[in-house]
C-alpha positions in Angstrom: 128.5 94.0 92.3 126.2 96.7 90.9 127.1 100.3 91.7 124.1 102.4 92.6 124.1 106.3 91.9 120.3 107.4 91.8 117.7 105.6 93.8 113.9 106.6 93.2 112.5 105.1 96.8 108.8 105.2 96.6 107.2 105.1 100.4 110.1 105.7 101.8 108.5 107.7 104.4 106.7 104.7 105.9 108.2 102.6 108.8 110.2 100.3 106.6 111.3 102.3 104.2 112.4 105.1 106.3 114.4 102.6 108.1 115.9 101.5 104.7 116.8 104.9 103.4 118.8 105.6 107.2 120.3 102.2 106.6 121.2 102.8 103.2 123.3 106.2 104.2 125.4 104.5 107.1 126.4 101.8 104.5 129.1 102.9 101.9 126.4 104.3 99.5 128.3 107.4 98.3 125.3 108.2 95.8 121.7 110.0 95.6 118.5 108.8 97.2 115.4 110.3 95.9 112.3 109.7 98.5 108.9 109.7 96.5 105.9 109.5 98.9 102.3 110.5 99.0 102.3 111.0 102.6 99.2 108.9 103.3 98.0 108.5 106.8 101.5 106.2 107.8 103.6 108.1 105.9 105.7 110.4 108.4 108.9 112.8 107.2 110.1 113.2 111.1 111.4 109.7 110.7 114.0 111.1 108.3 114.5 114.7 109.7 118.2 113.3 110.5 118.8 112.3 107.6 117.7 115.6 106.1 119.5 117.8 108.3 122.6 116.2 107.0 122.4 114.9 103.2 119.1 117.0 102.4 120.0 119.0 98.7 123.2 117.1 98.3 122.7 113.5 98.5 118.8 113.2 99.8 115.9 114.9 98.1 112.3 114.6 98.9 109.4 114.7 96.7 105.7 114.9 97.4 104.0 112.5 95.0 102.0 109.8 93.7 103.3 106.6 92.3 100.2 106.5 90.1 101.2 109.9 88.6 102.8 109.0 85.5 104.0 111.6 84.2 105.3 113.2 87.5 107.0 110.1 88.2 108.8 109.7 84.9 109.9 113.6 84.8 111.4 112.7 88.3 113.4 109.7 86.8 114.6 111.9 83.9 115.8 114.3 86.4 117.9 113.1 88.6 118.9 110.4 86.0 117.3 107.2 88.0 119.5 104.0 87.9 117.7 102.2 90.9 114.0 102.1 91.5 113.1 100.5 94.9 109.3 100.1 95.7 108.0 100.2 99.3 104.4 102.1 98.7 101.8 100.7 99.5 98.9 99.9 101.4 99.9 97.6 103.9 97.2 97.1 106.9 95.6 93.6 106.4 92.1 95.1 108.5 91.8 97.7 106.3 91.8 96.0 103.1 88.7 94.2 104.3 86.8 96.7 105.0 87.9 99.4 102.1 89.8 97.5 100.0 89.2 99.7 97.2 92.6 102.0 98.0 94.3 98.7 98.0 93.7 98.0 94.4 94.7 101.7 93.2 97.8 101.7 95.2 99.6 98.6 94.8 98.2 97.2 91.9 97.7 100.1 89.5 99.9 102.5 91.1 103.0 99.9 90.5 101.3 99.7 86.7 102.2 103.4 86.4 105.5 103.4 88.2 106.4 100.5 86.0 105.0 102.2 82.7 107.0 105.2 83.6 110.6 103.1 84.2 110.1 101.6 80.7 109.6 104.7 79.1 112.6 106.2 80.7 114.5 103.1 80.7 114.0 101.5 77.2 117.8 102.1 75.6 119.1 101.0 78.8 120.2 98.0 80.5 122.5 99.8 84.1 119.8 99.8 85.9 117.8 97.7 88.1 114.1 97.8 89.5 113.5 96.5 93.3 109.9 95.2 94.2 109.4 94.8 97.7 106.9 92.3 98.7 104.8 90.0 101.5 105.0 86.5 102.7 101.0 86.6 102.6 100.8 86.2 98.8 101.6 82.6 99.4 98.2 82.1 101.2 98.3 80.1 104.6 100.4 77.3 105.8 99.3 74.1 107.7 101.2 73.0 111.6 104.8 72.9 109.5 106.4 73.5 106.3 107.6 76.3 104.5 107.2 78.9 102.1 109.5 79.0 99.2 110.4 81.0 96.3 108.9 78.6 93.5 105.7 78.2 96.1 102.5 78.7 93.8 100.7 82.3 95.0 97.4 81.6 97.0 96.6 85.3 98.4 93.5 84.7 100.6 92.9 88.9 101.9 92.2 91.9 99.5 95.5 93.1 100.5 97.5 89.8 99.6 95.4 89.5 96.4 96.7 93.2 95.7 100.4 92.0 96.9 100.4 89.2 94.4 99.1 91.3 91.3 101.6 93.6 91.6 104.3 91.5 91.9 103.5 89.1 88.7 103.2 92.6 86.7 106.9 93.4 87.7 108.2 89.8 86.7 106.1 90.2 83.4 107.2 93.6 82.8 110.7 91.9 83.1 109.6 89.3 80.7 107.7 91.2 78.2 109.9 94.1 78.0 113.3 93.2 79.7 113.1 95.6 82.7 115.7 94.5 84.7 114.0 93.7 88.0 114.6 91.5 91.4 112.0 90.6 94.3 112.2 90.1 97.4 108.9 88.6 99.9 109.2 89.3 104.0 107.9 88.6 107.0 106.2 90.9 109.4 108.5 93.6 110.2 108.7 95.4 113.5 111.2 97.6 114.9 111.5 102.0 115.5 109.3 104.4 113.7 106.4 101.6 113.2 103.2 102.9 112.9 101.3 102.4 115.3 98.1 100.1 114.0 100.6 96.7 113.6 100.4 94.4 116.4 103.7 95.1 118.3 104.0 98.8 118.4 99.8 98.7 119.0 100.6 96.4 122.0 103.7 98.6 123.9 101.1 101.6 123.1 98.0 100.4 124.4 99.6 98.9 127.7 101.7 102.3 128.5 97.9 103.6 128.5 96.6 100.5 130.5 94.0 99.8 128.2 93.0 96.3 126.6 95.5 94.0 124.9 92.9 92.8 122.0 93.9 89.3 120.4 91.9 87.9 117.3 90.2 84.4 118.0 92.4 81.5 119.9 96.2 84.0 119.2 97.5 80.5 118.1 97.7 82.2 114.5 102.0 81.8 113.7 103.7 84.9 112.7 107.6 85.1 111.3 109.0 88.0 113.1 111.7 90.1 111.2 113.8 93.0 113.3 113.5 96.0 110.0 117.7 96.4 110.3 117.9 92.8 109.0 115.4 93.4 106.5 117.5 96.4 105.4 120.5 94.6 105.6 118.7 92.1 103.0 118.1 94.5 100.6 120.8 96.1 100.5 122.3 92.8 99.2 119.8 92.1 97.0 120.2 95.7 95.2 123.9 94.9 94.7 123.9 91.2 94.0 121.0 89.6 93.5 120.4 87.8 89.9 118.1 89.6 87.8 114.8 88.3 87.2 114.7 86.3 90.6 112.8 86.4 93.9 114.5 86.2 97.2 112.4 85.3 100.5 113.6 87.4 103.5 112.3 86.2 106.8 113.1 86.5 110.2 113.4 82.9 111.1 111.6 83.4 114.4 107.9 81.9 114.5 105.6 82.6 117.6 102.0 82.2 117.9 100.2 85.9 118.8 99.2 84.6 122.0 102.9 84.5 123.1 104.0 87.4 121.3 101.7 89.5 123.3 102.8 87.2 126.4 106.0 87.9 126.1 105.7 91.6 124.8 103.6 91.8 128.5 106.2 90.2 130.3 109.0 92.8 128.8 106.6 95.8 129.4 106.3 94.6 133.5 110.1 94.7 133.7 110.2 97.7 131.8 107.7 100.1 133.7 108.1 98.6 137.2 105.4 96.5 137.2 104.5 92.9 138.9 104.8 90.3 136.9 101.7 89.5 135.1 100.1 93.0 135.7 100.0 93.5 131.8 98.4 89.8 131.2 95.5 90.4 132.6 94.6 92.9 130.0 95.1 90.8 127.2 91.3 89.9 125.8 90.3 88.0 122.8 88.2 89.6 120.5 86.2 87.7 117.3 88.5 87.0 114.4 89.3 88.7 111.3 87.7 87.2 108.3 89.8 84.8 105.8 92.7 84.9 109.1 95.8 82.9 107.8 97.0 79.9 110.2 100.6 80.2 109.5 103.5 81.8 107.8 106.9 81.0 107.8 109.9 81.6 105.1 112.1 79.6 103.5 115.5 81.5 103.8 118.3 79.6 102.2 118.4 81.2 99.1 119.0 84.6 100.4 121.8 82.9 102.8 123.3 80.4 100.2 123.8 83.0 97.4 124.0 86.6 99.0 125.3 85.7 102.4 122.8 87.4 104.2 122.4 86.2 107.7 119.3 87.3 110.2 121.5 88.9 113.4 118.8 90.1 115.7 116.8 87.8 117.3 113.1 88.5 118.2 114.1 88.4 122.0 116.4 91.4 121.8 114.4 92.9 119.0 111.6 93.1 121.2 113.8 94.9 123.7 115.2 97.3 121.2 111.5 97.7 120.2 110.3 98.6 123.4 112.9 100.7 124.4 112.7 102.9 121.5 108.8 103.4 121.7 109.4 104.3 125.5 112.2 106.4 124.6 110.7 108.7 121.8 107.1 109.2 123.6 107.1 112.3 121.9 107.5 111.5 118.0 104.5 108.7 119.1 101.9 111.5 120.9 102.4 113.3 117.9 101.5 110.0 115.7 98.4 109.2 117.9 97.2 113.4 117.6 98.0 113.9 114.0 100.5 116.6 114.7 103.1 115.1 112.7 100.9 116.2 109.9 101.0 119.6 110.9 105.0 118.9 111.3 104.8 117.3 107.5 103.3 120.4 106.2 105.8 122.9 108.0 108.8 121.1 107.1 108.3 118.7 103.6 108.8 122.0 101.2 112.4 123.3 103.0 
């Protein structure tokens, strides 16, 4: 099992990573974590002010950067002597990549170029540490009525953002191969869960019907999603950063398919308990709107090599995640008005320097 002392986390003001970095600190890490983020538009430091207040200057430091600024990046590794790099930035939104998919290309594909060129500067004499690329189901492309995606399944990216997904995750297993980075990989399924930003389908679903407006669904809603609760995800990682095999990929999924329809069904069917409503009241906002372009059918992960050789075990399912979901938006109204105004950029601005 490896033991972890430094880890860089780029992103990790973003929903997932956020939710890592708390999950990492409750575990029996008794190290360092270093949170690099650009603080783009989803990239929120009140997720972590907990985890500030109590481990900021010991054991949590924040720093305001770029992962395509090289040099920054590897003076930050040299400081606080980097064993563990694990790589959440990115540009994640599906929508937006079709319609400015430029941003995607700089970000994930040569921003990881320069976070990788910057580990294997800093990292060339040594061979303790370990470098943790955190990927999408979508690079595999689109699935048919059944079947699975697996780790050997052949990339087939079909979105600007998947096709950005995919390039940077073959430059981390050749940077393993060229130059012997030690690396490991892991591909999930959609997360949802607290502190999720709200332009992903769930938490843009709770919001839109505690406002009453219109439940949009892209083209029939028969499109299959793999629903992961983030804590599992975490939990995943956290395995894979200790004991996965170098130089593999690990699929992480969430084992709980549902067409969007009936994710939005049953999300509407938990808000009318929730806020005292009739049943049905929310249903009758849902509305379909035209479909995305290049919209995959289906995904769904493969998961017994994650199980089989790590142990790892999915523990919430997406019934009570969608409770724990909706509760948590409901009970931290505040942190999202802030979201939807922009003030926590006023709130990142006051507080990311201190």
């Amino acid at each position: 099992m490896r033991k972890l002392n430094n880890i860089l986390i780029t992103g990790g003001a973003g929903f997932i990573g956020s939710n890592f970095i708390r999950h990492t600190f409750d575990s029996d890490f008794d190290g360092r974590i270093i949170n690099v983020d650009k603080l783009t538009y989803a990239g929120n430091l009140e997720n972590l002010q907990a985890v500030k207040s109590r481990y900021g200057g010991k054991r949590y430091f924040f720093e305001r950067a770029d992962i395509g600024e090289y040099e920054t990046i590897r003076e930050l590794i040299r400081r606080y002597h980097i064993d563990t790099v694990v790589h959440f930035a990115a540009e994640s939104h599906v929508d937006r990549s079709i319609y400015g998919p430029k941003e995607f290309m700089q970000t994930n594909i040569l921003g990881t170029f320069s976070l990788l060129e910057a580990v294997r500067e800093r990292w060339s004499e040594r061979d303790d540490v370990l470098f943790h690329h955190i990927s999408t189901d979508e690079v595999y492309g689109s699935l048919g009525s059944d079947g699975f995606f697996y780790e050997h399944t052949p990339y087939a990216p079909r979105s600007p953002y998947a096709a950005s997904k995919a390039s940077s995750d073959h430059l981390v297993m050749a940077y393993h191969h060229t130059y012997g980075i030690p690396v490991t990989l892991t591909n999930c399924s959609n997360n949802y869960g607290p502190y999720q930003f709200p332009e992903k389908l769930i938490p843009l679903m709770i919001l839109r019907m505690m406002e009453e407006k219109s439940l949009p669904v892209y083209g029939d809603g028969k499109h299959v999603r793999d629903w992961l609760y983030v804590d599992d995800h975490s939990a995943a990682l956290w395995l894979v950063l200790r004991q996965g095999i170098i130089g593999e990929p690990y699929n992480i999924g969430g084992e709980s398919e549902c067409e969007n329809i009936k994710l939005v069904e049953m999300l509407c069917d938990k808000m009318d308990l929730a806020m005292g409503k009739e049943a049905g009241h929310y249903r009758q906002l849902i509305t379909s709107v035209q479909d995305r372009p290049g919209h995959d059918r289906r995904y769904a992960l493969n998961c017994d090599k994650i199980k089989r050789e790590l142990g790892w075990k999915r523990t919430v399912s997406l019934d009570a995640g969608l409770d724990r979901t909706i509760r948590w938006y409901r009970e931290n109204g505040e942190w999202l008005k802030r979201v939807q105004s922009g003030e926590y950029r006023q709130w990142i601005e006051r507080h990311y320097h201190q």
